[in-house]
C-alpha positions as CSV (number, residue, x, y, z in Angstrom):
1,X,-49.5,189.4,7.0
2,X,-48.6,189.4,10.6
3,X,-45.8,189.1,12.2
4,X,-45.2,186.5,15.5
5,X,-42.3,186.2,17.6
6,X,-41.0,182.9,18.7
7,X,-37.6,181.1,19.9
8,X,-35.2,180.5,17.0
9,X,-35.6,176.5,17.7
10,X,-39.5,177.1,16.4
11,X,-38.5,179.1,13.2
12,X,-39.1,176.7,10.4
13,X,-36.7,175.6,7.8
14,X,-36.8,177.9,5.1
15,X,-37.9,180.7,6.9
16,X,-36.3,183.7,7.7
17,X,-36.7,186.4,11.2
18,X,-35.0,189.0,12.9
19,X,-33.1,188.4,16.3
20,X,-35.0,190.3,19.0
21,X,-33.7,189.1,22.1
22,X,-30.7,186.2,23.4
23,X,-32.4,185.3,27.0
24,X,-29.0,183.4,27.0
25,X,-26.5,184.7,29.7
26,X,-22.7,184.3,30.6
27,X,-20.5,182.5,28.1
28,X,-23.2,181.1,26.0
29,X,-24.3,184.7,25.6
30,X,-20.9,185.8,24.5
31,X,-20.8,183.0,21.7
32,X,-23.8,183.8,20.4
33,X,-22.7,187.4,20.4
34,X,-19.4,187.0,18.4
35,X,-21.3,184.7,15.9
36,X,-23.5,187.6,14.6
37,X,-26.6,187.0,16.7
38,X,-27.4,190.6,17.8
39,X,-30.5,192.1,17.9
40,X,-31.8,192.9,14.0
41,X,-29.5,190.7,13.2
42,X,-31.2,188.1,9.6
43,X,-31.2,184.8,10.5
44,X,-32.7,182.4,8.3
45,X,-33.1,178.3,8.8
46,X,-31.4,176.1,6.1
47,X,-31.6,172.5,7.7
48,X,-32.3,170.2,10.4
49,X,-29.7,167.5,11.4
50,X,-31.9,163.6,10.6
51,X,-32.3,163.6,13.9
52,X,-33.4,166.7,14.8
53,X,-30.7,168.2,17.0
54,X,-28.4,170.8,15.6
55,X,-30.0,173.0,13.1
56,X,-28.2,174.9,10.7
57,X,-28.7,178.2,10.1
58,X,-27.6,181.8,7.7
59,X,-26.3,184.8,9.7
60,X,-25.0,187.4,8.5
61,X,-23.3,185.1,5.5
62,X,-22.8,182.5,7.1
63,X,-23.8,179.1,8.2
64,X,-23.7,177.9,11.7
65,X,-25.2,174.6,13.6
66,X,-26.6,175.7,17.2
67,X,-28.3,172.7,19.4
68,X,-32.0,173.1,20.5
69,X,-31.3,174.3,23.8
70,X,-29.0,177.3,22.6
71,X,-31.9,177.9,20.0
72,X,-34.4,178.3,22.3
73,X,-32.6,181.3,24.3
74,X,-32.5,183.4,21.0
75,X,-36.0,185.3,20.4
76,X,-36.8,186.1,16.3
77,X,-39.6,188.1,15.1
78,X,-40.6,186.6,11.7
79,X,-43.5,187.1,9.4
80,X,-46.8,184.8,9.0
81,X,-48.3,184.9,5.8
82,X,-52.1,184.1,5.1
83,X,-52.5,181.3,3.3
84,X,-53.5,183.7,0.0
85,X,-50.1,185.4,0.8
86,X,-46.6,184.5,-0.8
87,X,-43.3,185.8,0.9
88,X,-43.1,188.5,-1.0
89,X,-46.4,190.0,0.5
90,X,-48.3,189.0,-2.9
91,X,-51.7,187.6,-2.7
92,X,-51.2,184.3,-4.8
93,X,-53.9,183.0,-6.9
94,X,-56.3,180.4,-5.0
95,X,-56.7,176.9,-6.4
96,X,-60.1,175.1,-6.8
């Protein structure tokens, strides 16, 4: 298992990282701040809109939709798991 860090916009759905960093700054910053995004903060992906643009996503207990372009100015470390690997961290049994 390794673990990668890429802009919340990348994180797939059903995955789950930790915030690291908001490159956002000024108001955008501050919105982002009083929704729950702070740094350690669980995020996990839920859904993509048909169309791609907003996502929803579970902080802290909560569901919120942010646009690509305010996703992309939030930095998440999340795991990668081996293909032998399950999210747990338990190697999974490999099928011939």
């Amino acid at each position: 298992m390794n673990t990668k860090t890429l802009a919340l916009a990348q994180l797939p759905v059903g995955h789950t990282g930790r915030i690291d960093t908001l490159l956002a700054r000024g108001m955008t910053r501050r919105r982002l701040l009083d929704l729950g995004l702070i740094p350690g903060a669980e995020v996990k992906t839920i859904r993509r809109s048909p169309a791609g643009d907003p996502t929803a996503y579970l902080i802290r207990g909560t569901v919120i939709a942010l646009r690509e372009e305010v996703a992309r100015q939030v930095l998440v470390h999340t795991k990668i798991y081996s293909s032998k690997e399950d999210s747990n961290g338990s190697v999974k049994p490999c099928m011939q």
